[in-house]
VMD Tcl script that builds the backbone (N, CA, C; Angstrom):
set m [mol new atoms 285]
animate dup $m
set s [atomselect $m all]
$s set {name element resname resid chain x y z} {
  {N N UNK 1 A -17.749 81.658 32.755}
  {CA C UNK 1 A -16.750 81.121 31.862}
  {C C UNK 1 A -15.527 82.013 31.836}
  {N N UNK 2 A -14.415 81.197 31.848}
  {CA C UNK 2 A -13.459 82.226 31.247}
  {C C UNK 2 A -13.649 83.157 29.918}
  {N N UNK 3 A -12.257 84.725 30.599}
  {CA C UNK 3 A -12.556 85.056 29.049}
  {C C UNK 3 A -11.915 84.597 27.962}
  {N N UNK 4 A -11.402 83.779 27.939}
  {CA C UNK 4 A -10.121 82.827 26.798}
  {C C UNK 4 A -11.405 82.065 25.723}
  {N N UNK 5 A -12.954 81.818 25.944}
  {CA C UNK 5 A -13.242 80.918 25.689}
  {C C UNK 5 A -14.080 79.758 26.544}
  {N N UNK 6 A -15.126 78.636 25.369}
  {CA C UNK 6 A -15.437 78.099 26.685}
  {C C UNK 6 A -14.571 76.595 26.946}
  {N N UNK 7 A -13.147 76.667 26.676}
  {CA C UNK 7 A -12.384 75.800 26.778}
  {C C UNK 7 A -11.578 76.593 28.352}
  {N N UNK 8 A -11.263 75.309 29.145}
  {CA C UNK 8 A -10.795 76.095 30.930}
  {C C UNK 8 A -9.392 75.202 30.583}
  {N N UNK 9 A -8.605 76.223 30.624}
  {CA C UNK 9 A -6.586 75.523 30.804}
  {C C UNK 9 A -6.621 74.728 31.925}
  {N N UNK 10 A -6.224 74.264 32.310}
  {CA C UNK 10 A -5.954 73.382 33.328}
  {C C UNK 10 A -4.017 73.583 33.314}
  {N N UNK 11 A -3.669 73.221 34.849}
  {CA C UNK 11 A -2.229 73.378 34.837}
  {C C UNK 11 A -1.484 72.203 34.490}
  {N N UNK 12 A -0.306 71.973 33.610}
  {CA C UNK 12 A 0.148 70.303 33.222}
  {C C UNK 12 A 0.445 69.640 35.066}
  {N N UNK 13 A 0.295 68.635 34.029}
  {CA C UNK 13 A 0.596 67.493 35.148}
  {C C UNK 13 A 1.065 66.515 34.778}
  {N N UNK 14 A 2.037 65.950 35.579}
  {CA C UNK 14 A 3.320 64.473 35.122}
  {C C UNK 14 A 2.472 63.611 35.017}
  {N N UNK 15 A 2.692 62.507 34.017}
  {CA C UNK 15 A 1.971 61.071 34.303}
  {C C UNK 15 A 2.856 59.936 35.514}
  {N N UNK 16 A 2.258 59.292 35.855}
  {CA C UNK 16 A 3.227 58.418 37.026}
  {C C UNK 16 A 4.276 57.610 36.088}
  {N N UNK 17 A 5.391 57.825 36.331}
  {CA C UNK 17 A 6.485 56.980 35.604}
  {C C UNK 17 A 6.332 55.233 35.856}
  {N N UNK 18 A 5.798 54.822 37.279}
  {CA C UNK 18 A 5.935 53.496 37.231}
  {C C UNK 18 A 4.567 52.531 36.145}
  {N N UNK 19 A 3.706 53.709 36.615}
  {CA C UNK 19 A 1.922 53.251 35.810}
  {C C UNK 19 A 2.289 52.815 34.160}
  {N N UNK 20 A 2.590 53.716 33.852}
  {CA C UNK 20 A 2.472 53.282 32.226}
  {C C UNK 20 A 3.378 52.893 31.527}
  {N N UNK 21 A 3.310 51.591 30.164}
  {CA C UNK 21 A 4.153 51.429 29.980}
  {C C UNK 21 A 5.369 52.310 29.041}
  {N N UNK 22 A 6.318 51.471 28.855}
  {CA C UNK 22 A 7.177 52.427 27.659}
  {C C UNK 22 A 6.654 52.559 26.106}
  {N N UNK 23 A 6.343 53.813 26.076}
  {CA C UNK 23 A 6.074 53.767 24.319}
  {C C UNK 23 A 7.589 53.760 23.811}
  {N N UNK 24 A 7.778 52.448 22.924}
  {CA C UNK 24 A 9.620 53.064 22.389}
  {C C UNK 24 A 8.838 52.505 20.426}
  {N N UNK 25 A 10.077 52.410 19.617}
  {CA C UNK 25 A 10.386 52.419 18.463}
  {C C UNK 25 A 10.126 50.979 18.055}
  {N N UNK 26 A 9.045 50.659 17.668}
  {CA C UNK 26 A 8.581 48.539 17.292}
  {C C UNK 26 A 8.932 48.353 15.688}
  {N N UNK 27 A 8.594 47.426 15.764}
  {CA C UNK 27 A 8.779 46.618 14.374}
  {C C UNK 27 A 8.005 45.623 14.575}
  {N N UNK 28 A 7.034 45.974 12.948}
  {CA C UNK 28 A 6.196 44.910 12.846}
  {C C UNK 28 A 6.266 43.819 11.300}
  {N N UNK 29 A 6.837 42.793 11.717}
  {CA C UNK 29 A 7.256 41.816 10.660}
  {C C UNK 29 A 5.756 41.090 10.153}
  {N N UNK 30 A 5.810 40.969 8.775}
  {CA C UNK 30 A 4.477 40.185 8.094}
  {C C UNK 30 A 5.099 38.877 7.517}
  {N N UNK 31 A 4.553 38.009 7.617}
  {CA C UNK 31 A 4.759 36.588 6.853}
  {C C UNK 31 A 5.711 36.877 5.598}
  {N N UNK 32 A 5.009 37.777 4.831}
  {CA C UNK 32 A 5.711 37.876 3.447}
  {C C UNK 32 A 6.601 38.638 3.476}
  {N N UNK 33 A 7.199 39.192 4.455}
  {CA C UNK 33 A 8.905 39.879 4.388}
  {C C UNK 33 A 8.347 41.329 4.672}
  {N N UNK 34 A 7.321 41.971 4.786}
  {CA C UNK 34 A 7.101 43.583 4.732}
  {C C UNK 34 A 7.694 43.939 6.425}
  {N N UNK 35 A 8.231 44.403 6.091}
  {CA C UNK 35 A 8.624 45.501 7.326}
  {C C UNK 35 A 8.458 47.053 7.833}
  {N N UNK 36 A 7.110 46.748 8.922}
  {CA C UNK 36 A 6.534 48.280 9.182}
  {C C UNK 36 A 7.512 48.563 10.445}
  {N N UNK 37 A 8.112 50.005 10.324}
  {CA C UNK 37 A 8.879 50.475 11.584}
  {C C UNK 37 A 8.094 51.655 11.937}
  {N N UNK 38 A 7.553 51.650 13.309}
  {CA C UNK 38 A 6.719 52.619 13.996}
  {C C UNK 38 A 6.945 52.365 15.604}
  {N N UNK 39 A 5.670 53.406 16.370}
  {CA C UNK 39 A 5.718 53.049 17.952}
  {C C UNK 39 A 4.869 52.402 18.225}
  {N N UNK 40 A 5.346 52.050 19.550}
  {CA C UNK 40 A 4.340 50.650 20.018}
  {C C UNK 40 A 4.662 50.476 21.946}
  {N N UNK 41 A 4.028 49.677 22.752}
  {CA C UNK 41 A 4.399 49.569 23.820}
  {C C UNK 41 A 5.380 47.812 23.607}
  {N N UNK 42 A 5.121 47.351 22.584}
  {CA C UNK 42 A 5.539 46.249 22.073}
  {C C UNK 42 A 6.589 46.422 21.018}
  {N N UNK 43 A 8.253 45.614 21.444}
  {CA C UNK 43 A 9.319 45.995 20.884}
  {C C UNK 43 A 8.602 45.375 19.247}
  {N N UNK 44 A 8.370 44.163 19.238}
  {CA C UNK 44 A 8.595 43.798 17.737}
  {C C UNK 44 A 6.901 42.876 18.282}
  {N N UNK 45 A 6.262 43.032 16.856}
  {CA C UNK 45 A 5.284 42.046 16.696}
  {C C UNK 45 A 5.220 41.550 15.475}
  {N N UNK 46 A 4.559 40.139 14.927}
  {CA C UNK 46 A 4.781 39.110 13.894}
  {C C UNK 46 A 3.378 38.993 13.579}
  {N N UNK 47 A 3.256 39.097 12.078}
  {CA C UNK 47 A 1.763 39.820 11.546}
  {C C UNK 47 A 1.738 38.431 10.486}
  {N N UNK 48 A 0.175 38.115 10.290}
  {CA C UNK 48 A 0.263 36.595 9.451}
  {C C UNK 48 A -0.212 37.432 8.290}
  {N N UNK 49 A -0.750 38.758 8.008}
  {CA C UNK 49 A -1.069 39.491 6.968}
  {C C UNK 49 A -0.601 40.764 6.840}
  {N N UNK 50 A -0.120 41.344 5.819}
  {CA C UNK 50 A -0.549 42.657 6.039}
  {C C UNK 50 A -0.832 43.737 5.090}
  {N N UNK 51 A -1.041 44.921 4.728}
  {CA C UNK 51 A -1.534 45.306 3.802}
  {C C UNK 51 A -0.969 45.519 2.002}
  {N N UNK 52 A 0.546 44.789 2.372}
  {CA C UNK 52 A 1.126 44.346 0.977}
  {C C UNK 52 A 0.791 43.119 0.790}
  {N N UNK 53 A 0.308 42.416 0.973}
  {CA C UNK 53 A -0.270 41.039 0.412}
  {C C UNK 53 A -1.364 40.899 0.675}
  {N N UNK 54 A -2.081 41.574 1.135}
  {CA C UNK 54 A -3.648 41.293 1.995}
  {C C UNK 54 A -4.180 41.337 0.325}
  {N N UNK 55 A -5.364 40.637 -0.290}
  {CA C UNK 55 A -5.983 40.395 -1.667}
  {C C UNK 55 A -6.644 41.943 -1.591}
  {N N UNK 56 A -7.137 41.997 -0.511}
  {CA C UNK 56 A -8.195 43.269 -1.085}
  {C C UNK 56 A -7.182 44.645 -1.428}
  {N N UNK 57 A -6.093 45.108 -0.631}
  {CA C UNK 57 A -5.641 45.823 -1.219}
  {C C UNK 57 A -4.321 45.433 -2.154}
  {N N UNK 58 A -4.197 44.099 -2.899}
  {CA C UNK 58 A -3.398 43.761 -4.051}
  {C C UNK 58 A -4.318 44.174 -4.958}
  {N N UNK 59 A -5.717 43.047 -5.014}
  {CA C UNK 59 A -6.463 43.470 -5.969}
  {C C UNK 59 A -6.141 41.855 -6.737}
  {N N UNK 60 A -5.504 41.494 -6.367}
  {CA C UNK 60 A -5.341 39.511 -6.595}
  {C C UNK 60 A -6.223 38.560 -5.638}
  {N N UNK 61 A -6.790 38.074 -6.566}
  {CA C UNK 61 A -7.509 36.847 -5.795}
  {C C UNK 61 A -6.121 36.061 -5.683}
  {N N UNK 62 A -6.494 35.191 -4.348}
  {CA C UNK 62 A -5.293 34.558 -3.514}
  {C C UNK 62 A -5.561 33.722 -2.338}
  {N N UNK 63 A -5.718 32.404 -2.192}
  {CA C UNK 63 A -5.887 32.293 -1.202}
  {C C UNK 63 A -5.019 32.085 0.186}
  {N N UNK 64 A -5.771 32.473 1.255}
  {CA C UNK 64 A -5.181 33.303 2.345}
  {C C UNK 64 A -5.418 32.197 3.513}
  {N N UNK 65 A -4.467 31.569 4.142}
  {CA C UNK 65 A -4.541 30.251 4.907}
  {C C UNK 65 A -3.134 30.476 6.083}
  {N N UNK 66 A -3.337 31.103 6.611}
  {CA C UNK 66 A -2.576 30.967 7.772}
  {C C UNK 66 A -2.688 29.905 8.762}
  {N N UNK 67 A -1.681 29.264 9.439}
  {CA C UNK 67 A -1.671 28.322 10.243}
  {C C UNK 67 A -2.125 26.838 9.804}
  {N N UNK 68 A -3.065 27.136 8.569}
  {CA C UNK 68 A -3.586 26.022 8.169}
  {C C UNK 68 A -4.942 25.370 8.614}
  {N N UNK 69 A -5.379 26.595 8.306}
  {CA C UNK 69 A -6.795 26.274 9.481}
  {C C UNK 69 A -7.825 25.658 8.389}
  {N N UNK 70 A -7.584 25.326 7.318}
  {CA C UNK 70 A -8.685 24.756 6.584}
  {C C UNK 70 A -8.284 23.481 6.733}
  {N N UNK 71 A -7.213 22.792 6.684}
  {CA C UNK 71 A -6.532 21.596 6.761}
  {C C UNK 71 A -7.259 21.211 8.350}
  {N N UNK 72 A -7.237 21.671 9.301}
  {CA C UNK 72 A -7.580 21.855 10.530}
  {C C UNK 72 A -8.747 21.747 10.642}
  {N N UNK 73 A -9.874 22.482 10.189}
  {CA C UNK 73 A -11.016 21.868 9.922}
  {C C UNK 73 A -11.836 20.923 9.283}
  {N N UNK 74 A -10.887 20.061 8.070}
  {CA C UNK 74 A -10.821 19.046 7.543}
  {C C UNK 74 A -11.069 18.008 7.818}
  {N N UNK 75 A -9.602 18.184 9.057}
  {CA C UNK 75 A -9.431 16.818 9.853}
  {C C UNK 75 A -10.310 16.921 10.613}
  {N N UNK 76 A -10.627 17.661 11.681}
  {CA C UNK 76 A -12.033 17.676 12.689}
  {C C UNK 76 A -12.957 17.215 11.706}
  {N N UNK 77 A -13.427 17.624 10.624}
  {CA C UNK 77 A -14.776 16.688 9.721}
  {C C UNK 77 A -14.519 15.400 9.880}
  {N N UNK 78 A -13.538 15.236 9.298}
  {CA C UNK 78 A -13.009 13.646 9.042}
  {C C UNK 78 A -13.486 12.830 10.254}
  {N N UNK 79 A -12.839 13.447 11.370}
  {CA C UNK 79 A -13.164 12.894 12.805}
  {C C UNK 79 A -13.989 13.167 13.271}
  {N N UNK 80 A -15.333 13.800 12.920}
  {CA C UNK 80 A -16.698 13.769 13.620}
  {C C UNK 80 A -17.095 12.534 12.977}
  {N N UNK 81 A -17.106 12.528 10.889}
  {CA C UNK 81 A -17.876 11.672 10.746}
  {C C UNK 81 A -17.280 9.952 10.806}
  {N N UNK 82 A -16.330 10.161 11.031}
  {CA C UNK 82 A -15.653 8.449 11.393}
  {C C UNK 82 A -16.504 8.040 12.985}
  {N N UNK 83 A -16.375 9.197 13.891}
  {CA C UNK 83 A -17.071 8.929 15.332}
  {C C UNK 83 A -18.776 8.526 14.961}
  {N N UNK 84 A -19.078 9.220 14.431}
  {CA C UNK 84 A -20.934 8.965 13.726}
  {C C UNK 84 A -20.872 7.538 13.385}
  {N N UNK 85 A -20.205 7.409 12.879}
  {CA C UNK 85 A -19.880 5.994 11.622}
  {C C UNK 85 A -19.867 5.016 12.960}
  {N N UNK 86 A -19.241 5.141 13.988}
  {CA C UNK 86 A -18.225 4.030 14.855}
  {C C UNK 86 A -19.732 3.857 16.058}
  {N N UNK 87 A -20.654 5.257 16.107}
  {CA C UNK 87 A -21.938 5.387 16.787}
  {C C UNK 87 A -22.582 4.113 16.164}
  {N N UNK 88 A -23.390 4.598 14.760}
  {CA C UNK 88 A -23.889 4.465 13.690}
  {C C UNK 88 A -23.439 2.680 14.026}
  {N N UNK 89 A -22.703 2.254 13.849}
  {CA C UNK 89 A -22.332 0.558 13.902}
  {C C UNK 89 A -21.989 0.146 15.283}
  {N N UNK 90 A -22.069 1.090 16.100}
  {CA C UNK 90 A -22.454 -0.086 17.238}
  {C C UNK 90 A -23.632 0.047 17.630}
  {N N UNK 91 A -24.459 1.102 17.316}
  {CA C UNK 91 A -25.840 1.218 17.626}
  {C C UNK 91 A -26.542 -0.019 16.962}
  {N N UNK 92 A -26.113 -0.311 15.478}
  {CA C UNK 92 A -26.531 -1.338 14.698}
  {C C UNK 92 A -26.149 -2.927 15.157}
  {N N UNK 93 A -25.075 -2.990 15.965}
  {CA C UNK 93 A -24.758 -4.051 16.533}
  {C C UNK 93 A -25.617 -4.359 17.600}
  {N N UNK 94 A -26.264 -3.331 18.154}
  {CA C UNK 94 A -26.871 -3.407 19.681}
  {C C UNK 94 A -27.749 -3.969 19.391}
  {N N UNK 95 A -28.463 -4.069 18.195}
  {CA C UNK 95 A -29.772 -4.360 18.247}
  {C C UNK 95 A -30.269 -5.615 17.548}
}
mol reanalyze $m
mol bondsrecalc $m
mol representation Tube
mol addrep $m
């Protein structure tokens, strides 16, 4: 082992400029107006939550529906059981 320790220096070395991307200065926008400024390999990203409105750290019950995905699963119900129904009566016709 060295005597420094059992940690071994190694000499620096460049990373390849074309390989990786750019880390620069992002912005990350939330639904409700919060604006986080930090780094990122991504100039700006668009957040459907974030930790100023998120319930668990408000501490408000709230409900939380982005895109509308309950409405969305609604309608898919709706339209399985109308298809059952449309089964359901021609099966009954068949016979």
């Amino acid at each position: 082992m060295p005597s420094g320790g059992p940690f071994v220096s190694y000499a620096p070395f460049d990373m390849k400029t074309e390989l990786h991307p750019k880390y620069e200065a992002a912005e990350f926008r939330c639904a409700c107006g919060n604006v986080v400024l930090t780094r990122s390999t991504r100039k700006s990203v668009l957040l459907g939550i974030c930790n100023v409105c998120h319930p668990f750290y408000t501490g408000q019950q709230k409900f939380v529906d982005t895109a509308g995905r309950v409405d969305k699963f609604q309608q898919r119900a709706a339209k399985t059981q109308a298809a059952q129904a449309a089964a359901a009566e021609t099966k009954k016709k068949k016979k």
